[in-house]
N, C-alpha and C positions, 0 to 999 in steps of 0.2 A: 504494500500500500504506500509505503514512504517513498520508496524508487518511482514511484508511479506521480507521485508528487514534484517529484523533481526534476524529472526528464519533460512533464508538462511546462512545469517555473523555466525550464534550461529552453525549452521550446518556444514560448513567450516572450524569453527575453532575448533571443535570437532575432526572433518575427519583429520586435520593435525595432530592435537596432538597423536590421535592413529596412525597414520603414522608414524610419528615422531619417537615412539615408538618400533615400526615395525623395522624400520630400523635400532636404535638402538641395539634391541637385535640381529639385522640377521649380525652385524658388529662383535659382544662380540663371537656367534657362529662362522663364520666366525676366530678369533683371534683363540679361543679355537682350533677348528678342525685343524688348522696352525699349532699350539703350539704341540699338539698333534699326527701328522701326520708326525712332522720332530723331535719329541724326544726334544723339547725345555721347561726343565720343568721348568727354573726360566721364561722365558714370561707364561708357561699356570698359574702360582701360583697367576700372578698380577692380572689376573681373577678367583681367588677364593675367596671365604667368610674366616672370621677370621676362623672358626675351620670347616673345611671339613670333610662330610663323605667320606670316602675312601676304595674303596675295588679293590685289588692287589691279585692275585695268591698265592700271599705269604703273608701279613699282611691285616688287614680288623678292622676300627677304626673310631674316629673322631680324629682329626689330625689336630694343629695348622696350617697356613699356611707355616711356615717356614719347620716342620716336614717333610709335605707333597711334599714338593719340594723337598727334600733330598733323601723319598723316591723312590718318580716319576723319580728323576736321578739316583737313582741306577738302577733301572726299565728298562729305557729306556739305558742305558749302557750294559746290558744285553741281550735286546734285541732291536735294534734299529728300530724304526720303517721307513715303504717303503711307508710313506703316510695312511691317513685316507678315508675313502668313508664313509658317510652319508647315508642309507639306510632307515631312517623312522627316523619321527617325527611327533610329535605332542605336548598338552598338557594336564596337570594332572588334576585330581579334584579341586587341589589348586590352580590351574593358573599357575602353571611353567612349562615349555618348557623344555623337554625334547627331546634327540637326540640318535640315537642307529647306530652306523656302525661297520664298518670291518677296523681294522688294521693289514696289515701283516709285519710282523719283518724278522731277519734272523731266528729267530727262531720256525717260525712257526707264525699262526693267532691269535690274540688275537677280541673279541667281546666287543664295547666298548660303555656305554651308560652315560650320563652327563644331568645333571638337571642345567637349569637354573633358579636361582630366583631374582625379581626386589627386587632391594635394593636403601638406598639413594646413593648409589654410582654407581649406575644401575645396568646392569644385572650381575652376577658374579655366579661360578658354587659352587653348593650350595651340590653336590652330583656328585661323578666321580666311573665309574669300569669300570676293565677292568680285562677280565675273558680268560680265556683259550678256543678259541672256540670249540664246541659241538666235530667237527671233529678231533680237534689234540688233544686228550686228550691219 
């Protein structure tokens, strides 16, 4: 009866911790697609990793995070974005969460796909592009 008590409690608190988890990252996505949906590049930067990969239309690098923000605001300057849509997810061989939607600007569609990876500071985007979609080229 006691093992039976415990292995339920051990089970429980498994289930929350991956929840926990859960939720976590779907808050960090959530920030991200915000940041990036309304052109706000100093909030998406505070969810990036020290040196991001980055691929823009125009530059394609790793990119301190202060860089990256500068760049992302000339970016979004440019073309301001009308909101993010989410159309797929899922994750990688590594276990990072990755995310693929549609931004449209004034200037046309951009196709936008972001890697999240768990860090000791949680989840933060570890890889961002955002490409000229197939159509408006």
């Amino acid at each position: 009866m006691r093992n039976s008590i415990l292995i339920r409690a051990a089970f429980f608190l498994v289930l929350s911790i991956a929840f926990g988890g859960l939720q976590a990252q779907s808050g960090v996505k959530d920030q991200v697609v915000s940041a990036l949906g309304s052109g706000n590049a100093s909030a998406l930067a505070k969810y990036m990793v020290a040196n991001v990969d980055m691929t823009l239309p125009v530059a394609s690098d790793y990119y301190s995070n202060a860089q990256a923000e500068q760049i992302l605001r000339k970016f979004f300057d440019e073309h301001p974005p009308k909101g993010l849509t989410i159309e797929h997810e899922g994750t990688n061989r590594t276990g990072d969460s990755y995310y693929i939607g549609k931004m449209p600007t004034s200037n046309g569609d951009f196709r936008v796909t972001f890697f999240l990876k768990k860090s000791d500071a949680g989840f933060l985007v570890k890889q961002l592009r955002i490409e000229t979609s197939k159509g408006e080229r």
